[in-house]
FISEFI-73169 format. One record per residue (C-alpha): residue in one letter; z negated, y, x; residue number from 1. Coordinates in pm, 1 decimal. Layout:
REM FISEFI-73169
code|w|v|u|pos
A|Z|Y|X|NUM
...
This chain:
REM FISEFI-73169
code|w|v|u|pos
X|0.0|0.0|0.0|1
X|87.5|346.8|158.6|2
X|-144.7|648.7|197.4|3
X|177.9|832.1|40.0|4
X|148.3|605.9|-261.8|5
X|-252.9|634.6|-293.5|6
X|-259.2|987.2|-238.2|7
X|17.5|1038.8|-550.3|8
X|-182.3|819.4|-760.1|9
X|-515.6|1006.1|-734.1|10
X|-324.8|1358.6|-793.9|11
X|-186.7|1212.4|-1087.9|12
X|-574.3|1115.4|-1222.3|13
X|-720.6|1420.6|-1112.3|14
X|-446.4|1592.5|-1274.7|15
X|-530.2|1434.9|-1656.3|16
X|-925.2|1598.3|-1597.6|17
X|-790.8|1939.8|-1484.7|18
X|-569.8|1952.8|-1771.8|19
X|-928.7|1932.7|-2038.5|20
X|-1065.0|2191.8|-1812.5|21
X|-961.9|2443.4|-2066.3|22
X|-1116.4|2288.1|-2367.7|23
X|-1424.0|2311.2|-2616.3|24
X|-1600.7|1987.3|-2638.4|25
X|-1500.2|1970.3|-3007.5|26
X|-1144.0|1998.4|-2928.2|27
X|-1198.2|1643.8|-2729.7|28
X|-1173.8|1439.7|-3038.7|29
X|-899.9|1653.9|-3218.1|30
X|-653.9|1423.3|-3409.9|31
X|-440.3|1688.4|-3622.5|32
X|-206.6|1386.5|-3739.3|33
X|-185.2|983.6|-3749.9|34
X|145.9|1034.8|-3462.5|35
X|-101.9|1216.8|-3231.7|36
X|-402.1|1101.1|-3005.8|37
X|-700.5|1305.3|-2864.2|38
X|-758.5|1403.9|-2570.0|39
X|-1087.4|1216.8|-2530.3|40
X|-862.4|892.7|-2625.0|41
X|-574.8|999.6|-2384.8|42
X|-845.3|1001.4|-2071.9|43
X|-981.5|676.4|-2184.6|44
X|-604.7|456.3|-2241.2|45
X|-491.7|580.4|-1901.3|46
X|-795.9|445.4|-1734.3|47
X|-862.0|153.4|-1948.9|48
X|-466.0|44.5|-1824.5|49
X|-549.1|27.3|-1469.3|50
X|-850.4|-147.4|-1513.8|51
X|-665.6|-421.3|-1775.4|52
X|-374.0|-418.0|-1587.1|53
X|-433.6|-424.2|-1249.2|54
X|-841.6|-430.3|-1128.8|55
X|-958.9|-705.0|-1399.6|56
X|-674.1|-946.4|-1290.1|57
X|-751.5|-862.7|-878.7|58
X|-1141.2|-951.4|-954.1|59
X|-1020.5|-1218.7|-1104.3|60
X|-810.6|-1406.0|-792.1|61
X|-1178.4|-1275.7|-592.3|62
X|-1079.6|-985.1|-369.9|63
X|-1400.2|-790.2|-255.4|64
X|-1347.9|-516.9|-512.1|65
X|-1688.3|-325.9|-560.5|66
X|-1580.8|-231.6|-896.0|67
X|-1749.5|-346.2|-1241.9|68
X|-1560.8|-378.1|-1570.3|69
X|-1584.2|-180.2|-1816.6|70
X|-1800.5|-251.0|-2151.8|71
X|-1574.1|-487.6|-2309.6|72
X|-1585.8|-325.2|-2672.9|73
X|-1393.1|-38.3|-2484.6|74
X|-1098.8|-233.1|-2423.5|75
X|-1092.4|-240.7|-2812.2|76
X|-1123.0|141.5|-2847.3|77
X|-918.3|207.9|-2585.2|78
X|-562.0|5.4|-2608.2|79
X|-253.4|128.5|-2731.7|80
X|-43.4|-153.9|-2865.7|81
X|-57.0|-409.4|-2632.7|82
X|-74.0|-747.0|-2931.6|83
X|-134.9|-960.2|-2621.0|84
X|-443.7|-792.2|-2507.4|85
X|-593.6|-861.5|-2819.4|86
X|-689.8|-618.9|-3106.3|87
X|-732.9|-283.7|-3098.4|88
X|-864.1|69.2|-3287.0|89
X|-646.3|172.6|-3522.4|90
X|-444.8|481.7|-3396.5|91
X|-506.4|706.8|-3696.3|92
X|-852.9|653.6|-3685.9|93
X|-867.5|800.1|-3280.2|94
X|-1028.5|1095.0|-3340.7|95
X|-1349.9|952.5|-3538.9|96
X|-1479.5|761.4|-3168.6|97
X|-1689.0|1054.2|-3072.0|98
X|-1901.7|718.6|-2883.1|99
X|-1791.4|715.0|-2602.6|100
X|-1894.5|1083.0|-2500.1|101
X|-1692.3|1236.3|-2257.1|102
X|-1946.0|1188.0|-1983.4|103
X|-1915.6|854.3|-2007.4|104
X|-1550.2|824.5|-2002.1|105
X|-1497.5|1074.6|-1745.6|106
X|-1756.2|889.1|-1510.9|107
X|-1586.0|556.3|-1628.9|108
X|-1246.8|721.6|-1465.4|109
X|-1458.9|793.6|-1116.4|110
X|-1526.3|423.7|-1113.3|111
X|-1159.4|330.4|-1163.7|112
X|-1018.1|617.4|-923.6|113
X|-1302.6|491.3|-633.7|114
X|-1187.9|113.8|-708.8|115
X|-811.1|203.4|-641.1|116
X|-911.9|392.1|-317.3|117
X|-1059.8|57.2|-238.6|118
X|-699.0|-90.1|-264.2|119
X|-508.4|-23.6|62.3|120
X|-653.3|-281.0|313.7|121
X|-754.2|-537.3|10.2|122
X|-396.1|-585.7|-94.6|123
X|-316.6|-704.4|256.9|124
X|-497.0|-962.5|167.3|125
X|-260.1|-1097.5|-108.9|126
X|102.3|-1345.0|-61.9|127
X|368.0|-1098.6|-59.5|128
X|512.7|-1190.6|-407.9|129
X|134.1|-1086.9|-587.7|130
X|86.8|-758.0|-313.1|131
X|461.5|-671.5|-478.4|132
X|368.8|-721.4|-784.5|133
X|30.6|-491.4|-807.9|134
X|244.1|-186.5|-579.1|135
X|488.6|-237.5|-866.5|136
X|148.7|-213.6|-1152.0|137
X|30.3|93.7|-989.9|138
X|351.3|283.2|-965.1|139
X|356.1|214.7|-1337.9|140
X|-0.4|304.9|-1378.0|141
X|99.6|645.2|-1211.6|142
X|356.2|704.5|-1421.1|143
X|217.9|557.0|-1764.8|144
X|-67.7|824.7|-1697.6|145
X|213.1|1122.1|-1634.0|146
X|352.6|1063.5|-1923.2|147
X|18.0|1049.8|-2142.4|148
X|-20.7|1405.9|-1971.8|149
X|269.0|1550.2|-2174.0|150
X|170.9|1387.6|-2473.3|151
X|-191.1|1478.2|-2452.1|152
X|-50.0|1867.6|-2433.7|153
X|203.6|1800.5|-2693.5|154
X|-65.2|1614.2|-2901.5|155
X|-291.5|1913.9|-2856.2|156
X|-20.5|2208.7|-2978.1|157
X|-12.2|2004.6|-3326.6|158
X|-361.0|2021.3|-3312.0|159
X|-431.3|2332.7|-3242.7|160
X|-146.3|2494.1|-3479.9|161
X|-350.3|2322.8|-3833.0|162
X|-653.8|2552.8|-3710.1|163
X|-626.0|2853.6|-3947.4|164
X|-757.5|3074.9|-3642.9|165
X|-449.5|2981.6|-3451.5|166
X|-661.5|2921.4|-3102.5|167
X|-495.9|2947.1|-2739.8|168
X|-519.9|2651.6|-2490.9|169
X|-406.5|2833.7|-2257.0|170
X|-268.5|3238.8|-2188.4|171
X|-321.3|3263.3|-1785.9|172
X|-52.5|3281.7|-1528.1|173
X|57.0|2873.8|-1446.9|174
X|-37.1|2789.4|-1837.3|175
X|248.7|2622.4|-2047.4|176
X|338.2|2922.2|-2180.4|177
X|332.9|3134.6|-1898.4|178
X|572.9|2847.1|-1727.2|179
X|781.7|2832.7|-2021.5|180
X|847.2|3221.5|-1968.7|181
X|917.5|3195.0|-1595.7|182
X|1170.1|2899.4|-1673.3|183
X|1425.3|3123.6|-1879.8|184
X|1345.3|3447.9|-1676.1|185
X|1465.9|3278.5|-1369.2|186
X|1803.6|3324.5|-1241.3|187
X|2089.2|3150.2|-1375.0|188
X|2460.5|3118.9|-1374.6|189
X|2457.0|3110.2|-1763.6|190
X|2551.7|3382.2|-1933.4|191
X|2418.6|3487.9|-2239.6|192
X|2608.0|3499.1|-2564.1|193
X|2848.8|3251.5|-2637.4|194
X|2823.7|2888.3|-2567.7|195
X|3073.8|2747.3|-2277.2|196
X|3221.0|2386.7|-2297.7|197
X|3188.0|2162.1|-2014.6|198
X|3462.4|1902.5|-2057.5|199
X|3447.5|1545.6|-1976.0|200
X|3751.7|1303.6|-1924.8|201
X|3542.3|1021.5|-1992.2|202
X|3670.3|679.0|-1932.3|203
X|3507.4|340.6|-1804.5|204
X|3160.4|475.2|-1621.4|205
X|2856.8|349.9|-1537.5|206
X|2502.1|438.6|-1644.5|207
X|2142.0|294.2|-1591.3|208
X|1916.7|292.6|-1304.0|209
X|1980.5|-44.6|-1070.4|210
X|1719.2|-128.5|-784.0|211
X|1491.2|188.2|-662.9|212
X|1352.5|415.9|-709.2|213
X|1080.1|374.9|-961.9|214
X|1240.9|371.0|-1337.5|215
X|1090.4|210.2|-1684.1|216
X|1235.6|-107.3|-1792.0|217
X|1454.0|35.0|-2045.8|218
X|1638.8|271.8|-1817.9|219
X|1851.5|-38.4|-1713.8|220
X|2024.7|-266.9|-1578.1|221
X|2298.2|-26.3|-1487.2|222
X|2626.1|-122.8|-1690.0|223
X|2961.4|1.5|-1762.9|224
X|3050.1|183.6|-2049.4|225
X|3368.5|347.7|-2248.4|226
X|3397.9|699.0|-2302.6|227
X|3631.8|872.4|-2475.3|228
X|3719.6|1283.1|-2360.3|229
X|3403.5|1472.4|-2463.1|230
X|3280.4|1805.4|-2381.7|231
X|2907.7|1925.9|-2391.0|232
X|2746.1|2319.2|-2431.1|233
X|2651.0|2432.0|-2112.8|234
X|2316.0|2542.5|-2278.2|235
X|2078.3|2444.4|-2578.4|236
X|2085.3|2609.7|-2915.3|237
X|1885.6|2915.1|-2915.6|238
X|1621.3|3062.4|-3182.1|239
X|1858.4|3272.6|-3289.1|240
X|2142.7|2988.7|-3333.6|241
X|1853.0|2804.8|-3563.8|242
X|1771.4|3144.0|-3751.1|243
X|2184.9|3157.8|-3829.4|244
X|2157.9|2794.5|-3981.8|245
X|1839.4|2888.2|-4180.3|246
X|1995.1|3251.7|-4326.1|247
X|2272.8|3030.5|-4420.0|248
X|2098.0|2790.2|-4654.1|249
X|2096.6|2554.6|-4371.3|250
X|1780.4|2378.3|-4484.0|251
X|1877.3|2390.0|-4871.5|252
X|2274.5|2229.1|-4817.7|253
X|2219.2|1830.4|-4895.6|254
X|2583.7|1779.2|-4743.0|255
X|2467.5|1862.9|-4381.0|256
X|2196.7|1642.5|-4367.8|257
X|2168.7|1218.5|-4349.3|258
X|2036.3|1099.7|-4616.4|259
X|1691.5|1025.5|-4510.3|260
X|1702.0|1347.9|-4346.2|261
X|1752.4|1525.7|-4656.6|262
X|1463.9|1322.0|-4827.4|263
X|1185.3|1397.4|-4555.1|264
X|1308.0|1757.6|-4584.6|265
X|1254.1|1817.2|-4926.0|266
X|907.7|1582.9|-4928.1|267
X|778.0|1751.9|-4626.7|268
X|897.2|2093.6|-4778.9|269
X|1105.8|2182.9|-4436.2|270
X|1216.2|2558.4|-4404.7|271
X|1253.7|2601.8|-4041.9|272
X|1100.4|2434.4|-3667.4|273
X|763.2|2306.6|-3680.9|274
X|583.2|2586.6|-3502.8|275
X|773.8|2903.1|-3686.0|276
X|497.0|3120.9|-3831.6|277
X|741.9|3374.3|-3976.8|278
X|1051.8|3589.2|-3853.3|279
X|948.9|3650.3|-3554.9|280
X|694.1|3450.9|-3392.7|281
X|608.1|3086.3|-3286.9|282
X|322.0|2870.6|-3284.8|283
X|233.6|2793.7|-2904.4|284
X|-14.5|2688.8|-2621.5|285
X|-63.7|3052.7|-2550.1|286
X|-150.4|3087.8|-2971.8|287
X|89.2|3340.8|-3191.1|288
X|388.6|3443.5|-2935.8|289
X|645.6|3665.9|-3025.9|290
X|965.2|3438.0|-3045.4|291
X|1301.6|3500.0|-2821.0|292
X|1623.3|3504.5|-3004.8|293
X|1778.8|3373.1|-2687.5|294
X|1521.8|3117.7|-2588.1|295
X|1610.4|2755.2|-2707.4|296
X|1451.6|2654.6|-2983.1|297
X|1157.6|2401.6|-2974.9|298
X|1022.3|2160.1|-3188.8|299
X|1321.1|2029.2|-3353.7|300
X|1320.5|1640.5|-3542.4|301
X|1692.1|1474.8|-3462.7|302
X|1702.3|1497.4|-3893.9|303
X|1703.9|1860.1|-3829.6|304
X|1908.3|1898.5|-3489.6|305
X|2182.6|1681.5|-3648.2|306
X|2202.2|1880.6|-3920.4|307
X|2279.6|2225.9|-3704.0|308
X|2538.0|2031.7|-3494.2|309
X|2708.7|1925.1|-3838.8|310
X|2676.1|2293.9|-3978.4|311
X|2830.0|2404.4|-3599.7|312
X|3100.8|2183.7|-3619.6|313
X|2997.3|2005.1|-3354.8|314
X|2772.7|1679.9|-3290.5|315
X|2486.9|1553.5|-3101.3|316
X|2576.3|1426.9|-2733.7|317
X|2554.9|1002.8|-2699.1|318
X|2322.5|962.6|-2430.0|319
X|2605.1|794.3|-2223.5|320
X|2782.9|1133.0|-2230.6|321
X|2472.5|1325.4|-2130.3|322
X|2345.9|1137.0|-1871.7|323
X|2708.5|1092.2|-1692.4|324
X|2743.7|1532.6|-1706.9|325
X|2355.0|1509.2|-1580.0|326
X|2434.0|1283.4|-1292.1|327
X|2738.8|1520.6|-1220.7|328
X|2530.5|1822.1|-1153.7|329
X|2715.5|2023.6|-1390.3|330
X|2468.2|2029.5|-1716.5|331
X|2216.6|2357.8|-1705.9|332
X|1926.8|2331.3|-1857.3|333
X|1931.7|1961.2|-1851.6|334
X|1559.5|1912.1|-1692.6|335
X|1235.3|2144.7|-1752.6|336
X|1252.3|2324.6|-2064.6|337
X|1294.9|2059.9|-2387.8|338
X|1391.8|1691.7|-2413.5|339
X|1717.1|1710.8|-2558.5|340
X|1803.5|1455.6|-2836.3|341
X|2142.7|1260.7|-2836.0|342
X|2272.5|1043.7|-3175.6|343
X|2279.4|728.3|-2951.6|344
X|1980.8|545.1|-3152.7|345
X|1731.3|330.1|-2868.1|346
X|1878.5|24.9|-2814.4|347
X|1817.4|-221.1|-2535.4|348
X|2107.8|-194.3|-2270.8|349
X|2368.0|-496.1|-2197.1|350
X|2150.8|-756.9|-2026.6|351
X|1819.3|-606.3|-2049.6|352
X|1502.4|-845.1|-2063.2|353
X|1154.4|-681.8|-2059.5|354
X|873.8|-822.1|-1810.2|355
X|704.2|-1108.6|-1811.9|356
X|308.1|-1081.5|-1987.7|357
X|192.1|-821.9|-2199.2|358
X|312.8|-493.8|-2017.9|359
X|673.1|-607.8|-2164.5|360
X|548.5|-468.3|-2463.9|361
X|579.8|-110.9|-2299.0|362
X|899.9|-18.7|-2420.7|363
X|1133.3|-339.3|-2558.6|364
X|926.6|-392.2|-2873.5|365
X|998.4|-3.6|-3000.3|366
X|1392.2|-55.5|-2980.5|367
X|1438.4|-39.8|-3382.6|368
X|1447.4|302.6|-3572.8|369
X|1412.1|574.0|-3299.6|370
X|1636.9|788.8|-3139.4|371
X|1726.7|839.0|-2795.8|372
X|1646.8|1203.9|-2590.3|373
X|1708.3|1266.1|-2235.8|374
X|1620.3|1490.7|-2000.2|375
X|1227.5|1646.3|-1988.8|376
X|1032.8|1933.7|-2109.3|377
X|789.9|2188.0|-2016.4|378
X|548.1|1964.6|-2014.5|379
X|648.1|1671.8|-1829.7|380
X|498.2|1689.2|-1495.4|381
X|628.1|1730.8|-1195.4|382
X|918.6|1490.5|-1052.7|383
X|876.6|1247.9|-1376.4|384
X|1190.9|1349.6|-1442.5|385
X|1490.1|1171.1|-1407.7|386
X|1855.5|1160.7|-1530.3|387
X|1844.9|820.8|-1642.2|388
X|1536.1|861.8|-1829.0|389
X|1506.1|718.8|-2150.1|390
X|1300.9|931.4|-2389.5|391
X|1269.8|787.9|-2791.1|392
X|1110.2|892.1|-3081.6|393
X|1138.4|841.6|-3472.0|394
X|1397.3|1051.1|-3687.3|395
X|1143.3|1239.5|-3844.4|396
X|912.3|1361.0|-3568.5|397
X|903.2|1707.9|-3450.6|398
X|619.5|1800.1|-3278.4|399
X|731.4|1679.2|-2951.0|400
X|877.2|1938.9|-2749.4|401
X|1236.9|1865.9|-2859.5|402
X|1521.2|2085.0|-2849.1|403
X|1991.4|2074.2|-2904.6|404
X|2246.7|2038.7|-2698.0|405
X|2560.1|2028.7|-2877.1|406
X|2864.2|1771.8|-2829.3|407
X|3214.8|1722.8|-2947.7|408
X|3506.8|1550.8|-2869.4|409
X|3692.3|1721.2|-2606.2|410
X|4026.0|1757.0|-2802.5|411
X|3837.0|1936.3|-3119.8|412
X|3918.5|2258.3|-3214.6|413
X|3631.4|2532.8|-3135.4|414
X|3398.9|2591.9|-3447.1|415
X|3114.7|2786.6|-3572.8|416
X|2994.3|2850.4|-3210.0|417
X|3317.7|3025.2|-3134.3|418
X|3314.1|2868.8|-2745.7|419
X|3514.8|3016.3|-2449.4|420
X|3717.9|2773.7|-2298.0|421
X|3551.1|2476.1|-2092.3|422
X|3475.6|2382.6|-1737.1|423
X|3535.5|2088.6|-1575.1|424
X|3204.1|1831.7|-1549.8|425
């Protein structure tokens, strides 16, 4: 095990404590929604994985691990959906375990981080094959517990916005919102108004991540694929894109919508993104913020962002497309601001088999009714990005930080958008 490896792994944990550093001790348990978890609950999963996943089963073959497990109820309170693990708290019910405090967990997480430091010279000690195969559980570990960072922040926004006094996680310099701000004020080589087309000549390509570097199950094998001439907006849809759709009836007009789309609109009573409070302003981790008609809007379902690329006369980019104009270099905005949904629904990829034991449950079993995005967001941490990523969510969810990037087929007229002629991918 390298020190690089060790040293990334206990960034990554001290990261998930500084990010509750802002917080009320009531705010630990907040569960604004059955889709969400607390961040109390977010702490606990990350650490409960290492210790199911990779420290029980090392006590087990008896290497000198000064490390004691856990009370075994936890392991109840604490898993996510792992059937072969055994049973588990059910997730809408999260945010009524105020047992275990916070003390406890966050001293149960010192435990866990001092028993990993305790790795590098034990692992030695294994056959190569099992030493392979815990380096390969705690890269996952490291990156299981990055992406529980974004969700405890995204969890936290929904949260947060059902509290009548609209409260702030965070307004200083470095917060979300702050970073979000520094994002679109950087310089670019977009230029504002129109959209610009970045055309594709498609053909047979290949996608999917093959061998290393690190990358979840799902993001291959790599395989070949056919694509037919495509182009894709060199930028997402803006604010005031969305606020064109909505003065135009956009949420009200049954024939732009999918049918289930059109259902959960008028159920859920859907008039514009999740976090618009009015005209002008947005729900956020810095509270009530003034929205930007040029920023790209946030907080979009894929019912709602197919809709807009139907009114545009456009569509939604396959994830083939968007990954192959990723990989090219050519597609702004493609990493750090929103995940970006595509219409390619998540399906496994030619030839994919998930691991062996119960963390093959981590993505396989969710490949039925979701939606692929790609890219990352504001919140995803640092270099847990990649272009092959494999982001997925239900239809109907829309408090993820999810934004549009518009498709169409290469040889289509221009439409609502009124685009300036394309650039090569």
């Amino acid at each position: 095990m390298s020190t690089h490896l060790l040293e990334r792994l206990l960034a990554v944990r001290r990261r998930s404590v500084e990010l509750i550093a802002p917080l009320e001790p009531e705010d630990l348990c907040l569960q604004g929604m059955a889709d969400a978890s607390p961040p109390k609950w977010h702490l606990g999963h990350t650490t409960w994985f290492f210790e199911q996943f990779l420290l029980g089963p090392l006590l087990q073959e008896g290497l000198a691990l000064d490390y004691a497990l856990a009370p075994e109820r936890w392991s109840f309170l604490f898993n996510s959906y792992y059937e072969a693990v055994g049973a588990r708290h059910p997730r809408p019910q999260r945010g009524l375990l105020s047992r275990p405090g916070i003390g406890e967990v966050l001293a149960w997480r010192q435990r866990v981080d001092r028993a990993l430091a305790q790795l590098p010279p034990l692992l030695e000690q294994q056959p190569a094959p099992h030493r392979q195969a815990s380096l390969a559980l705690l890269e996952l570990g490291l990156q299981h517990e990055q992406q529980h960072q974004e969700l405890l922040l995204m969890d936290l926004l929904d949260g947060f916005s059902r509290n009548p006094l609209l409260p702030a996680y965070s307004t200083a310099e470095g917060g979300p919102e702050a970073l979000w701000r520094e994002r679109l004020d950087a310089p670019t080589d977009l230029e504002p108004g129109d959209i610009r087309w970045l055309t594709c000549p498609g053909g047979l390509v290949e996608i999917g991540q093959a061998g290393e570097p690190f990358h979840f199950d799902n993001e291959g094998p790599r395989h070949r694929c056919w694509l037919e001439p495509f182009a894709l907006a060199d930028r997402l849809v803006s604010n005031g894109e969305l606020a064109a759709f909505i003065a135009d009836d956009g949420y009200r007009r049954p024939e732009l919508w999918m049918s289930e789309g059109w259902a959960v609109c008028q159920q859920r009573g859907w008039q514009a993104p999740r976090y618009w409070r009015d005209h002008v302003q947005e729900f956020t981790l810095a509270g009530l913020q003034p929205r930007r008609p040029e920023a790209p809007v946030r907080h979009l379902s894929w019912f709602e962002a197919d809709a807009y690329a139907r009114w545009a006369g456009a569509r939604l980019p396959s994830e083939a497309e968007w990954e192959l104009a990723a990989s090219q270099g050519g597609l702004p905005q493609a990493h750090g601001l929103l995940w970006q949904w595509t219409g390619s629904p998540y399906r496994p990829y030619p030839g994919f088999q998930p691991p062996e034991g119960a963390v093959g449950e981590y993505n396989g079993k969710f490949m039925t009714s979701q939606f692929v995005l790609r890219g990352s967001c504001l919140f995803t941490p640092s270099g847990h990005g990649r272009d092959t990523y494999r982001n997925f969510f239900p239809p109907a969810s829309r408090w993820m930080a999810a934004g549009v990037r518009l498709a169409r087929d290469s040889t289509a007229p221009a439409a609502a958008l009124a685009a300036t002629p394309g650039d090569n991918i």
